[in-house]
C-alpha positions as a Python dict, from the first residue, in 0.01 Angstrom:
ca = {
    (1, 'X'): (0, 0, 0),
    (2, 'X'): (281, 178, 155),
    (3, 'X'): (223, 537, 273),
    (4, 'X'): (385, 857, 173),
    (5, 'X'): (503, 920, 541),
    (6, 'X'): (676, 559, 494),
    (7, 'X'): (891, 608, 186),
    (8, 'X'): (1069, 906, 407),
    (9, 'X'): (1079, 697, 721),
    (10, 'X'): (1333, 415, 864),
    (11, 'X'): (1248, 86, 801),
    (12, 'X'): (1061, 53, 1190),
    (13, 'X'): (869, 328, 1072),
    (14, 'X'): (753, 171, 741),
    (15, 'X'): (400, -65, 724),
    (16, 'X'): (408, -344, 511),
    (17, 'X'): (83, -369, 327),
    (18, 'X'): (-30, -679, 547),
    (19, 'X'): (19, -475, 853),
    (20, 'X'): (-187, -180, 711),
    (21, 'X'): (-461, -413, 641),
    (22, 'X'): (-421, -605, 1026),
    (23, 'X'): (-475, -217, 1163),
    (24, 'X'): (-784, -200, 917),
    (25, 'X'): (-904, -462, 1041),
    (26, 'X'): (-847, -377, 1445),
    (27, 'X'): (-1017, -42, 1371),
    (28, 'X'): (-1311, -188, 1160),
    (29, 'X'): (-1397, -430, 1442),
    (30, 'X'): (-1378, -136, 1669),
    (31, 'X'): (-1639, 27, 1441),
    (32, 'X'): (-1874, -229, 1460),
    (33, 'X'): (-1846, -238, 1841),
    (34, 'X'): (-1907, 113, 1884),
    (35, 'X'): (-2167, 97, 1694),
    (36, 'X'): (-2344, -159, 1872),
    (37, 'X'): (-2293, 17, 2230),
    (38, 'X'): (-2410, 360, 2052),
    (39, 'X'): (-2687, 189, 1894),
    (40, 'X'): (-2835, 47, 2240),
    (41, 'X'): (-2712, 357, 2472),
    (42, 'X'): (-2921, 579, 2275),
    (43, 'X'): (-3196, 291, 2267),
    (44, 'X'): (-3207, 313, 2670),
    (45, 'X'): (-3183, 688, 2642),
    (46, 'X'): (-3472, 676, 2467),
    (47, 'X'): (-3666, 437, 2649),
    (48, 'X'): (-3615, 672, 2929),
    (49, 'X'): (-3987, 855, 3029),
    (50, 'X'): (-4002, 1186, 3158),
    (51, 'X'): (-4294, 1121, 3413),
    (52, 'X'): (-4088, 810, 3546),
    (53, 'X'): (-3928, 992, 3822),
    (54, 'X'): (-4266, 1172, 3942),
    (55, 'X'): (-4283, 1158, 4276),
    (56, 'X'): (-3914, 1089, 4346),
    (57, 'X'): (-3773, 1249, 4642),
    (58, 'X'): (-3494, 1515, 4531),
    (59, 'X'): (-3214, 1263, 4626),
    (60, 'X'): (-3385, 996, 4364),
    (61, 'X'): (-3442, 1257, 4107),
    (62, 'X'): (-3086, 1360, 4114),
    (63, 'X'): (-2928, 1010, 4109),
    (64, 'X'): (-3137, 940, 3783),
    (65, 'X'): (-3021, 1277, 3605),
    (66, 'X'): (-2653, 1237, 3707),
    (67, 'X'): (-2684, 867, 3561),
    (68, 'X'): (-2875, 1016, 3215),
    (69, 'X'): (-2646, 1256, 3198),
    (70, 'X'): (-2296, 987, 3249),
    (71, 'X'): (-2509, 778, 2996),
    (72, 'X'): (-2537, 1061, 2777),
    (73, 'X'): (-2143, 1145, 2791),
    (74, 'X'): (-2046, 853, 2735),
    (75, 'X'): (-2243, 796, 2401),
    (76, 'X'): (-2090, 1141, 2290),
    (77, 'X'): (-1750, 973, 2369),
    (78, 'X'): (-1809, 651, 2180),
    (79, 'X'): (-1924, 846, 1895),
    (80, 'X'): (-1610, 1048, 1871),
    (81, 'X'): (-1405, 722, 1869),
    (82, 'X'): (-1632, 623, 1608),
    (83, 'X'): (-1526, 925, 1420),
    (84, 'X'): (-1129, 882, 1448),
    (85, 'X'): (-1151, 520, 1386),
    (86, 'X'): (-1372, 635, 1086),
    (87, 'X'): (-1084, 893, 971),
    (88, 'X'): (-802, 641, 1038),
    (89, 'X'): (-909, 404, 778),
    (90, 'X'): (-934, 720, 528),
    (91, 'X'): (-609, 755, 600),
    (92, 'X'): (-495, 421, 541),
    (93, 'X'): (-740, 395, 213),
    (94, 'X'): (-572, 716, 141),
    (95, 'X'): (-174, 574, 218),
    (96, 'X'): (-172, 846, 465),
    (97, 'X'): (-178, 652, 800),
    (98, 'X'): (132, 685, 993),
    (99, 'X'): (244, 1057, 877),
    (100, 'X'): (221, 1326, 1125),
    (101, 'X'): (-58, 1561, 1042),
    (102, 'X'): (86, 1828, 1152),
    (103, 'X'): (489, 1835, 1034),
    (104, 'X'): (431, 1508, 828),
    (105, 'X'): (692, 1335, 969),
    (106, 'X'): (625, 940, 1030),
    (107, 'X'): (467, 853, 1344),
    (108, 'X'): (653, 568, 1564),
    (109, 'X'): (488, 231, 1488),
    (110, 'X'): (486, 106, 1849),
    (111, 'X'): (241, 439, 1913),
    (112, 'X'): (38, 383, 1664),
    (113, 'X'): (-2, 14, 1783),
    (114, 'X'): (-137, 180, 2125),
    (115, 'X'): (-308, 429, 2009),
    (116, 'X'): (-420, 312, 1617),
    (117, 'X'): (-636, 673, 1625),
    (118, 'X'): (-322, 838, 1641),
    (119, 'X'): (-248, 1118, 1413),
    (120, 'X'): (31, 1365, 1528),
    (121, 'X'): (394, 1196, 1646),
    (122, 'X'): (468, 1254, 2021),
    (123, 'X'): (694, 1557, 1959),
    (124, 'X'): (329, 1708, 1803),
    (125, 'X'): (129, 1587, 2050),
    (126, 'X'): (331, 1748, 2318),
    (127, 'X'): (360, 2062, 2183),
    (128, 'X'): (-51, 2074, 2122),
    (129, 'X'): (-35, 2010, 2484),
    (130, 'X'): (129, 2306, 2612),
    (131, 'X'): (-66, 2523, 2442),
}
């Protein structure tokens, strides 16, 4: 299960099939606890009542919306980790993971085993950067 970026890469660029499958792996476990901590943020959200904070003082009304509102962002967040994790294992289904999307050059195995979401090699990455 080699990908196409590896058959044009060096030999510490190339993934053996068992380490595709040990990033598969990493990533689906991620999935499932993403989806667990998405699952029971937006439980709490909605558990939330609107007449709850009646009768608050404007300090205590403001403390709960800034923490509905952090709750909030960071349910977005985990859901757009969700999504690369998600897109990562297409591209290892799809023996694209590890080539650049951008100038499809292989991206360096020890940043991909940071950063397994990873889909542009640094010299990419930077670039988007500055722009």
């Amino acid at each position: 299960m080699a990908t196409r970026a590896a058959r044009t890469a060096t030999s510490e660029d190339t993934w053996s099939g068992e380490e595709l499958a040990e990033v598969r792996t990493r990533l689906l476990h991620e999935i499932e606890e993403l989806t667990a901590d998405i699952t029971r943020a937006e439980a709490e959200l909605a558990q939330g009542d609107a007449s709850e904070g009646a009768g608050d003082d404007p300090a205590d009304a403001g403390a709960k919306t800034y923490e509905r509102e952090r709750e909030i962002a960071l349910t977005l967040n985990a859901r757009d980790l969700l999504a690369q994790n998600e897109r990562a294992i297409a591209r290892v289904d799809a023996g694209t993971y590890g080539e650049c999307e951008s100038c499809h050059k292989p991206i360096g195995k020890e940043r991909l085993r940071a950063f397994p979401r990873a889909t542009l090699c640094v010299a990419c990455k930077t670039r988007e950067e500055r722009r």
